[in-house]
N, C-alpha and C positions, 0 to 999 in steps of 0.2 A: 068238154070237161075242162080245156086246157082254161079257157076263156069264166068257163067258173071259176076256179080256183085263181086264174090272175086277177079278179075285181071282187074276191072276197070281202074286204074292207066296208063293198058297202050294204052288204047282209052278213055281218059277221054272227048272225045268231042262228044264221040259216045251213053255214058251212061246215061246223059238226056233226048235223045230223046226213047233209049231201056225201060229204066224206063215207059216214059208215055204210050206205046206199049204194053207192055207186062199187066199191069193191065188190063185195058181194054179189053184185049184177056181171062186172067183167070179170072176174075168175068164173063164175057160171058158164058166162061166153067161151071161156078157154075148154074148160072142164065137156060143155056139148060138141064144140069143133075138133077136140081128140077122142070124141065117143062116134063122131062119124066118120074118124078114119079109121077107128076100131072096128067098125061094120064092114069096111070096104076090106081090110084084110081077111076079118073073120072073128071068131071068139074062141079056138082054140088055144090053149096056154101049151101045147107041143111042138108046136113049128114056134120058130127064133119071132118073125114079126108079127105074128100076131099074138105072141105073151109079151114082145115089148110093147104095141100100142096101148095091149088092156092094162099095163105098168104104168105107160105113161097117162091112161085116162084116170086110172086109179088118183094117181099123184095131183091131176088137175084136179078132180075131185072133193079131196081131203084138204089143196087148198080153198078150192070153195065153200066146204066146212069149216076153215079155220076162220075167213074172213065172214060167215053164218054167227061164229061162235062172238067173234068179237064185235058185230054190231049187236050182240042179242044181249050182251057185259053192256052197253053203251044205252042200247032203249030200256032194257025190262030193268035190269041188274041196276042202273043210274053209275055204273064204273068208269068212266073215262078213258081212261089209260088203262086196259086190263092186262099189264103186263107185268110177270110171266104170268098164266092161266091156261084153262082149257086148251084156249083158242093155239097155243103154241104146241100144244102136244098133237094137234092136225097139223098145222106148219110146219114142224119138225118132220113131221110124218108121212108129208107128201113129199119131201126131199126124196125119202129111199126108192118109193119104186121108179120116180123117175131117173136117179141115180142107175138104179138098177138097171133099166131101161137103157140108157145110154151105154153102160159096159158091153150088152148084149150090141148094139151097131158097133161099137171099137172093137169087140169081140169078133166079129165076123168079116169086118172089112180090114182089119189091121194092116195085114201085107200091102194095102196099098199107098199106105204112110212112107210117102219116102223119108230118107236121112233129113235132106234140105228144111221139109215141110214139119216133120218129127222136128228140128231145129229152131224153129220159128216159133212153132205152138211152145214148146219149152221157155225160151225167154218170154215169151206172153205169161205163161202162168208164173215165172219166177218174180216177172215186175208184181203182178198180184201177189202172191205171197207179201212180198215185200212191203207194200200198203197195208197191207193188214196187219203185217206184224209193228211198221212205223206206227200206223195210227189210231188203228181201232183197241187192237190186243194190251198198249200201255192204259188204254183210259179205262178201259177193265181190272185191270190189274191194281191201278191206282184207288180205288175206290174196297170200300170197307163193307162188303153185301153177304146176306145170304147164302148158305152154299146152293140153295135149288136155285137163287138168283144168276150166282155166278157162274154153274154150270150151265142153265140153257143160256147164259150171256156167250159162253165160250163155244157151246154148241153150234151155233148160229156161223159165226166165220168158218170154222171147218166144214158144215156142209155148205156154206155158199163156195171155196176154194176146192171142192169137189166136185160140184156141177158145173161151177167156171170150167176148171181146169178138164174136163171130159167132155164142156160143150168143142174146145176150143181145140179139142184132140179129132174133132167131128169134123169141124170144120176143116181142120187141115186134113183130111181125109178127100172130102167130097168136094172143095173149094173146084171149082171148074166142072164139074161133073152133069149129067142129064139131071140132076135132082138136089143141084146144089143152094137153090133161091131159097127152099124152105128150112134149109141148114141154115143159112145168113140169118133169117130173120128169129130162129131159134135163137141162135146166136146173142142177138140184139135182146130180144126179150130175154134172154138168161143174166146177161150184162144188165139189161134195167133191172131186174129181180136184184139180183145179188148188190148193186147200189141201193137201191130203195132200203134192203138188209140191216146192211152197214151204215146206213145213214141214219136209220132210226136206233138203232144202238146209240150211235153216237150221240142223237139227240137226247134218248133217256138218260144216257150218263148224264150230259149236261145240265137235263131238268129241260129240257128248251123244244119236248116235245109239244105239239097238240095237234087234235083232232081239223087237220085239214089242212096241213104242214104242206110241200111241195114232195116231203119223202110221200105221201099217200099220192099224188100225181104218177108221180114213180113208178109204182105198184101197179097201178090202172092203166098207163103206159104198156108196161110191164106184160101185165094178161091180155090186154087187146092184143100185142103183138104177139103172144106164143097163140091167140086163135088165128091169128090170119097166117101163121104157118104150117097149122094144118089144116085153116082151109085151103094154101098153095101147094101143098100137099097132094092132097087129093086131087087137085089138078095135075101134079105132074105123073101120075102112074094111073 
């Protein structure tokens, strides 16, 4: 996919419609590889892990419906750019229960956070912050939109700065630990997510999106790696 998107140039008539193809196929990816580590705990929502995996398949899920929603604005609909629309109110949506998801592990393992590591994770998310408030949040700000526009524009950095910032409390949790590879690679894919986020904002402000941009590499980056963490997953337990 990398290798499509680098020699676009010479089917550029071919890489709008590859673009809305291929998301939809890797969030599927993601969304069935935490549906089978849902199985391996269980499907009860009373015990802590097994209402967080069906949280987080939930969440894979609904972004696979988002990126459903926004190829289906692009073939049926003839929309291009369907933003904001449907497709963000699954986007938005899959945020929470993986959010949710996430508090229940920091919930439970917290004591093992030491000060040092508590330390570390902290300046990580403050540099975040930080970028976001340097340079996504002014060019928001700057510009003259819609309030529904302007809200899911503002919506957007707060839940990427809340799943950043809870992956990276994770990781300082479990960094070294018998089950820490599929924390890393969480890790990574939450990082590509929340870039891909912030980049395509930034491109809409600009006007400088389109359909097959490197931010949608991103994205598919992004879901291949959160499934190969619960396929690592399921290896390690």
């Amino acid at each position: 996919m990398t290798l499509v998107f680098a020699f676009q140039s010479s089917y550029p008539t071919y890489i709008g419609p590859l673009s809305n193809v291929f998301p939809t196929a890797c969030a599927t990816t993601a969304f069935l590889s935490s549906f089978l580590c849902m199985r391996r705990y269980g499907f009860s929502l009373r015990l802590n892990f097994e209402a967080v995996w069906f949280l987080f398949t939930v969440g894979m899920g609904l972004w696979a419906l988002a990126e459903g929603s926004w190829a289906f604005y692009y073939f049926v609909l003839k929309v291009a750019v369907p933003y904001p629309s449907l497709a963000d109110v699954f986007y938005m949506g899959g945020y929470l229960p993986i959010i949710a998801g996430l508090l229940g592990y920091v919930d439970t393992f917290h004591e093992a956070l030491s000060r040092r590591r508590l330390g570390f994770a902290l300046v990580f998310i403050g540099i975040a912050v930080g970028l976001a408030l340097a340079f996504v949040v002014p060019i928001e700000l700057a510009q003259k939109l819609p309030v529904s526009v302007f809200l899911t524009d503002m919506a957007y950095p707060v839940l990427d700065l809340v799943l950043l910032s809870l992956t990276v409390l994770s990781l300082a949790i479990f960094a070294g630990g018998t089950i820490a590879k599929w924390w890393v690679l969480f890790g990574i894919a939450s990082a590509l997510y929340v870039i891909g986020d912030e980049f395509f904002l930034y491109q809409v402000a600009l006007g400088s999106y389109y359909n097959g941009s490197v931010d949608d590499l991103i994205f598919l980056l992004g879901y291949l790696t959160f499934a190969l963490a619960f396929y690592v997953h399921r290896k390690e337990f």
